[in-house]
mmCIF file of the C-alpha atoms, coordinates in Angstrom:
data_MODEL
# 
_entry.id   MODEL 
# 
loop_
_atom_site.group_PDB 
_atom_site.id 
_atom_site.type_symbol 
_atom_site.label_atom_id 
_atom_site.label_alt_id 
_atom_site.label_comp_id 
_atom_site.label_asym_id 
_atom_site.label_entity_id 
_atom_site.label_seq_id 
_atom_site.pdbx_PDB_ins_code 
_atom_site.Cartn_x 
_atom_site.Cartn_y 
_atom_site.Cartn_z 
_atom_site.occupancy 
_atom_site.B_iso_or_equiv 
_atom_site.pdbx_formal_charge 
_atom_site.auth_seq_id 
_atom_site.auth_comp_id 
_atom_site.auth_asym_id 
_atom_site.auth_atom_id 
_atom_site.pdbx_PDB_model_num 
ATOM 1   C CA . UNK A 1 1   ? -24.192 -40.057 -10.983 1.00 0.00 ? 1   UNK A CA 1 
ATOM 2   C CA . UNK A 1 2   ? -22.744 -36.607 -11.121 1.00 0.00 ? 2   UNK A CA 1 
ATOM 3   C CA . UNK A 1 3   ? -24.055 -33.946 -13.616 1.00 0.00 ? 3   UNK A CA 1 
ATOM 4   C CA . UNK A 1 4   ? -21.169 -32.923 -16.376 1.00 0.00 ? 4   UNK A CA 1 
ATOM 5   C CA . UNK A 1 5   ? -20.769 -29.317 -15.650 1.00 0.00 ? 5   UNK A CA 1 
ATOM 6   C CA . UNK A 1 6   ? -21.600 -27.302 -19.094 1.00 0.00 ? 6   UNK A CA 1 
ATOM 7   C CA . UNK A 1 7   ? -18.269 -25.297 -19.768 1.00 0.00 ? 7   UNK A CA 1 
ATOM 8   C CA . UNK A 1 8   ? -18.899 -20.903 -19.212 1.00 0.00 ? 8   UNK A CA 1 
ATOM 9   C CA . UNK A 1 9   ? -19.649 -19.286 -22.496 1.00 0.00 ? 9   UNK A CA 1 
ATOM 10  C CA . UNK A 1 10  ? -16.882 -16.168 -21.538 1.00 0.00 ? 10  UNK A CA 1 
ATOM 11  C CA . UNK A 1 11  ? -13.435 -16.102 -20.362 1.00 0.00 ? 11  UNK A CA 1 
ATOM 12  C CA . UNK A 1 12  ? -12.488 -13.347 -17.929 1.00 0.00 ? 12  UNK A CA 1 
ATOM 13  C CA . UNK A 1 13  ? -8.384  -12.952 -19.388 1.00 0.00 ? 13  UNK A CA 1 
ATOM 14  C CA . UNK A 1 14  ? -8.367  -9.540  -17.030 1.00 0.00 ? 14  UNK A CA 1 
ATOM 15  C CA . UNK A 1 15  ? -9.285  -11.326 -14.191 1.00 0.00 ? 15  UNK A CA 1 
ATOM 16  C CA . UNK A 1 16  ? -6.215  -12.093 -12.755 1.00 0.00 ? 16  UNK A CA 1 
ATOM 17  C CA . UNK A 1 17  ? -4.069  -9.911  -13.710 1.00 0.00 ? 17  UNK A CA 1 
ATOM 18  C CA . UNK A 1 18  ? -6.546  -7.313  -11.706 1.00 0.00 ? 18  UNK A CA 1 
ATOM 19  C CA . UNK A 1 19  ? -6.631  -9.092  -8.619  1.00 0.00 ? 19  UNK A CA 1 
ATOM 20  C CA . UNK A 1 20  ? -2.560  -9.052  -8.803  1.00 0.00 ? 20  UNK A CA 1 
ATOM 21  C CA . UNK A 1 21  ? -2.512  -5.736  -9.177  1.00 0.00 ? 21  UNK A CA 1 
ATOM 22  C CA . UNK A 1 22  ? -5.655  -4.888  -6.604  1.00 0.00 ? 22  UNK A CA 1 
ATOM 23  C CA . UNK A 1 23  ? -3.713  -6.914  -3.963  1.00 0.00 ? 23  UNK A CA 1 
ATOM 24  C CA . UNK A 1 24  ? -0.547  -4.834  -4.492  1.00 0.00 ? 24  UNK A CA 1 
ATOM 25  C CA . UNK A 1 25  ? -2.234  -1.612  -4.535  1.00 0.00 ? 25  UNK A CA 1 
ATOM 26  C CA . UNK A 1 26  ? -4.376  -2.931  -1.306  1.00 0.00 ? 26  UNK A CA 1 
ATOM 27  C CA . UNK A 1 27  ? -0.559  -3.233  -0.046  1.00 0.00 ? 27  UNK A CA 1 
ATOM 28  C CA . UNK A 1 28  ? 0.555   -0.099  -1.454  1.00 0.00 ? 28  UNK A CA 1 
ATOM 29  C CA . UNK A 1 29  ? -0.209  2.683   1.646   1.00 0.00 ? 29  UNK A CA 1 
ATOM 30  C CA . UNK A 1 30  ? 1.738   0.583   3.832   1.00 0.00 ? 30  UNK A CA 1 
ATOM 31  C CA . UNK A 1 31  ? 4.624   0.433   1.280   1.00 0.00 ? 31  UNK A CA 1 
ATOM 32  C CA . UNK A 1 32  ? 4.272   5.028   0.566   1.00 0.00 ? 32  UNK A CA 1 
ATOM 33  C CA . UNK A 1 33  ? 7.338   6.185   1.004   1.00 0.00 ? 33  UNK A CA 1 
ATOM 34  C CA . UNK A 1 34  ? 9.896   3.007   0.979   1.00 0.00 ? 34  UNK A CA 1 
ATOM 35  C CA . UNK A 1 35  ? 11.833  1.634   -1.011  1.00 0.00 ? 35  UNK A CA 1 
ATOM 36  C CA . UNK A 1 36  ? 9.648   -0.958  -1.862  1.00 0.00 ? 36  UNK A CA 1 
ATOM 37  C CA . UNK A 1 37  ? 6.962   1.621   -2.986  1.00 0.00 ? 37  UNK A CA 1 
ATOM 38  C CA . UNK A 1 38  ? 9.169   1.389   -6.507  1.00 0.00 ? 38  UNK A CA 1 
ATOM 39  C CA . UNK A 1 39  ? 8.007   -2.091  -7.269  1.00 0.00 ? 39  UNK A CA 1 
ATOM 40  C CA . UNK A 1 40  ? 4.911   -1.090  -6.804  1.00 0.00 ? 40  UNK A CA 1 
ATOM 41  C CA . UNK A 1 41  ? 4.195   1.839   -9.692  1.00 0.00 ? 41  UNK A CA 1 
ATOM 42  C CA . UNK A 1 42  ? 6.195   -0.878  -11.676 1.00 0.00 ? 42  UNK A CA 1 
ATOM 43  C CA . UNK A 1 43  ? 3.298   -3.739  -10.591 1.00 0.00 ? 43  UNK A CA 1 
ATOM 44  C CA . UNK A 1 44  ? 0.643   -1.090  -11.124 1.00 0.00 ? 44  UNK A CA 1 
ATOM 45  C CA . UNK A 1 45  ? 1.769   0.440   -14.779 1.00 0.00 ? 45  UNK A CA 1 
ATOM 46  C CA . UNK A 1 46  ? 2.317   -2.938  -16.458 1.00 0.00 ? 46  UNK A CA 1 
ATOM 47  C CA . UNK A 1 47  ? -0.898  -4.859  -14.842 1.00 0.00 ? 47  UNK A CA 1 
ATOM 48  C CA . UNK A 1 48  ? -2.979  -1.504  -16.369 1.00 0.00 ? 48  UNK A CA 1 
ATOM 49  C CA . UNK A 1 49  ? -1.212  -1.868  -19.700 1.00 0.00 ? 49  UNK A CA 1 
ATOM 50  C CA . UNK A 1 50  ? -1.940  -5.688  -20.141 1.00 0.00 ? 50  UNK A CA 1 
ATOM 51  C CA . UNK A 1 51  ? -5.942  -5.069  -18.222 1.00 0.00 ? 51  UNK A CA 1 
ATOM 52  C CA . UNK A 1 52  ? -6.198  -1.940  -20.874 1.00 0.00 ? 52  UNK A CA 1 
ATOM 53  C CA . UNK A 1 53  ? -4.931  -5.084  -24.253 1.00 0.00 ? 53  UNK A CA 1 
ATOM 54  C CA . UNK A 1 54  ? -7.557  -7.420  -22.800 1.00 0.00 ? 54  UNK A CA 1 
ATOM 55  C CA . UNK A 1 55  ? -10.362 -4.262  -22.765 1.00 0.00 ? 55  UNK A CA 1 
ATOM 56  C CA . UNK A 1 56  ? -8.959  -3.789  -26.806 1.00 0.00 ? 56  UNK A CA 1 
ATOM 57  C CA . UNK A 1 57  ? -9.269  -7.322  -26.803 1.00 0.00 ? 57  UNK A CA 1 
ATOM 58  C CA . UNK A 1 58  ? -12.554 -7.914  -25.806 1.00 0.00 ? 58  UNK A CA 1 
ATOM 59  C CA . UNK A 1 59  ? -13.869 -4.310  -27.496 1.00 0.00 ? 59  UNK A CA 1 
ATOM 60  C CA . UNK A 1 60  ? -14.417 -2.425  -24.157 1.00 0.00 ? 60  UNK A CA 1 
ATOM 61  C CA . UNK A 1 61  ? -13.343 0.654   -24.795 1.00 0.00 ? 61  UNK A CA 1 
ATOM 62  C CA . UNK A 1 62  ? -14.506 2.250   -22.393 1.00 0.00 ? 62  UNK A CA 1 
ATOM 63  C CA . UNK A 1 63  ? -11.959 0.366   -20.109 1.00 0.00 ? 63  UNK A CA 1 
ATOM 64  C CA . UNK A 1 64  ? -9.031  1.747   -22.581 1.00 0.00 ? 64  UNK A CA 1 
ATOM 65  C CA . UNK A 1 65  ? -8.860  5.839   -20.739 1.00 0.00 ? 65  UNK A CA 1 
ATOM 66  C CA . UNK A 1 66  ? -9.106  4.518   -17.834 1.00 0.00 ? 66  UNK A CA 1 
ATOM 67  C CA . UNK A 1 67  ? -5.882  2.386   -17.764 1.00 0.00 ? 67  UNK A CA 1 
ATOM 68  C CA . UNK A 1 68  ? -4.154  4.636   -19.614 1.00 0.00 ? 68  UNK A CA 1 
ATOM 69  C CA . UNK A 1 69  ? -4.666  6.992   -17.026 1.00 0.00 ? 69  UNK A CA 1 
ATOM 70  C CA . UNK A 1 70  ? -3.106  4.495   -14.245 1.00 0.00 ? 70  UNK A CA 1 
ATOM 71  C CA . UNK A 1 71  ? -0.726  3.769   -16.313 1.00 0.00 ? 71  UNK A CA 1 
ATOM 72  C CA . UNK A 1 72  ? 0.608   7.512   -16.490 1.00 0.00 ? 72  UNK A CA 1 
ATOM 73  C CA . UNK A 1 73  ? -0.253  8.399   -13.007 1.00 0.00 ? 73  UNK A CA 1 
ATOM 74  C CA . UNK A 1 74  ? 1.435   5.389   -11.579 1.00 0.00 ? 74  UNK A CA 1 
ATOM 75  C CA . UNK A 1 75  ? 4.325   4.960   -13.823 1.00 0.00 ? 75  UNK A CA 1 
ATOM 76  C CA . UNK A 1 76  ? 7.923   4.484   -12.404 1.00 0.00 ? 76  UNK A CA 1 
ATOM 77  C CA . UNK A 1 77  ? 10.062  5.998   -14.969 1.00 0.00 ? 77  UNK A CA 1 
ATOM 78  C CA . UNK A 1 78  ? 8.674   9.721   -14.296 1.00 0.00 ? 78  UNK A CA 1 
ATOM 79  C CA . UNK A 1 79  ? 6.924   9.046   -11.222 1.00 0.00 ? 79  UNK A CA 1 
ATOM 80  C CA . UNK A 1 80  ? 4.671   11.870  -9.705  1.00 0.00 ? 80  UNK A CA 1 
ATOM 81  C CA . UNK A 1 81  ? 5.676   13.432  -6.527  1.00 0.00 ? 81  UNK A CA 1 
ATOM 82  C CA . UNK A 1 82  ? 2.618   12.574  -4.673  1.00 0.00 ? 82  UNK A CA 1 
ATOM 83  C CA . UNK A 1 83  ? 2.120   11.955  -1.182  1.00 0.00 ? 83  UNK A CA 1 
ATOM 84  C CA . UNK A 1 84  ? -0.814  12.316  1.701   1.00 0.00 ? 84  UNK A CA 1 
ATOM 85  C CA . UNK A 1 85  ? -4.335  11.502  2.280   1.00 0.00 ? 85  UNK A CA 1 
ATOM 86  C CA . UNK A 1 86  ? -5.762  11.606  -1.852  1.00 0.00 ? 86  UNK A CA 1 
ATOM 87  C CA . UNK A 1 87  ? -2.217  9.808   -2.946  1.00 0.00 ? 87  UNK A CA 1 
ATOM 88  C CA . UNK A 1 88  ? -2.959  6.675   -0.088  1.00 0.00 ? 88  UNK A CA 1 
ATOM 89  C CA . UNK A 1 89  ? -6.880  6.890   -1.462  1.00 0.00 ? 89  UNK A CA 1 
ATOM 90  C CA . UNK A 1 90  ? -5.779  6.891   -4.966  1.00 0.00 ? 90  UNK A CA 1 
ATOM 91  C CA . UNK A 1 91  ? -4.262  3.379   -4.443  1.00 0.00 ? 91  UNK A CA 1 
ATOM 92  C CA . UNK A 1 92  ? -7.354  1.908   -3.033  1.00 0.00 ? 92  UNK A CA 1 
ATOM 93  C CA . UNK A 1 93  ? -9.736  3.308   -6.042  1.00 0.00 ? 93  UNK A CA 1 
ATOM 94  C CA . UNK A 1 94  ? -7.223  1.830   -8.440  1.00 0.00 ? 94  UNK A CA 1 
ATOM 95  C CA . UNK A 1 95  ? -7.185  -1.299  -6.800  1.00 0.00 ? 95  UNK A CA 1 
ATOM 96  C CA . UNK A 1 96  ? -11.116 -1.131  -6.983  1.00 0.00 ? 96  UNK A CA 1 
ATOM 97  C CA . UNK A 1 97  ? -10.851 -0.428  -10.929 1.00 0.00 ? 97  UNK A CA 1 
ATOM 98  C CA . UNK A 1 98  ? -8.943  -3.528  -11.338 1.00 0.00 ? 98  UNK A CA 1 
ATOM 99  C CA . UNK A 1 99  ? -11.087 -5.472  -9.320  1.00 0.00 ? 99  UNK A CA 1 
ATOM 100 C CA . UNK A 1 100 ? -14.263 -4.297  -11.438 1.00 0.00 ? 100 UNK A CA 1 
ATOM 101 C CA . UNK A 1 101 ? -12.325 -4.474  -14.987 1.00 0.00 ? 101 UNK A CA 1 
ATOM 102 C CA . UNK A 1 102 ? -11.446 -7.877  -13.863 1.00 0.00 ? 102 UNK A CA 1 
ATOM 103 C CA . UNK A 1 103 ? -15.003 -9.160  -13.235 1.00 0.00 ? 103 UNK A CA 1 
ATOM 104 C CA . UNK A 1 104 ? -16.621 -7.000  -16.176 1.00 0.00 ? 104 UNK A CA 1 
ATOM 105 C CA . UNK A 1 105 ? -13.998 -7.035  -19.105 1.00 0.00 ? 105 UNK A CA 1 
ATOM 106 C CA . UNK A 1 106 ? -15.281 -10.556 -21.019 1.00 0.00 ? 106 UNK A CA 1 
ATOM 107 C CA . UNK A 1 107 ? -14.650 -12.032 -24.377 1.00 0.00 ? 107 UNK A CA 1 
ATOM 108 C CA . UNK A 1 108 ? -16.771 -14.919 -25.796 1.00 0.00 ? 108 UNK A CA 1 
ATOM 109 C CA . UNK A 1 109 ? -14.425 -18.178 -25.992 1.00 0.00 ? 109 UNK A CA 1 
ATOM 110 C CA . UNK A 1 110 ? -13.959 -19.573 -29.334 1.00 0.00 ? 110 UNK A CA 1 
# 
């Protein structure tokens, strides 16, 4: 007889929406400088703003900065002229802070 699996104590509500957005900025060097590259700040600035609600949400705040800071760097209506080596890192240590927000931002379920 199987063993009834005891539901998790947390939900993880930034976990996917980080791994979206990590495997678009994983993508994103290879996009630098296309067309496509558009759809990618877009990706990136609304996945930070709904991460940074879920860090409110679950009382993280230390999560809140950070996003915001992604969300101006990497926003497509003013977009930054960047370009080179530290741009093409940039979008791999983002995608790493989405990855880590996802696992670590928690909220107890109800």
């Amino acid at each position: 007889m199987a063993q009834q699996r005891t539901p998790s104590v947390y939900q993880r509500n930034a976990f996917a929406p980080g791994l979206i957005a990590a495997a678009v900025l994983f993508l994103a060097p290879a996009l630098i400088g296309g067309d496509w590259f558009t759809v990618v700040l877009f990706v990136a600035a609304i996945l930070a703003v709904i991460v940074g609600w879920f860090a409110i949400q679950a009382r993280q705040w230390w999560w809140v900065p950070v996003f915001a800071v992604i969300v101006v760097i990497w926003n497509p209506v003013f977009p930054f002229p960047f370009n080179g080596p530290v741009w093409t890192a940039a979008q791999l240590v983002a995608a790493i802070v989405f990855l880590m927000a996802g696992a670590l931002i928690k909220v107890k379920r109800p």
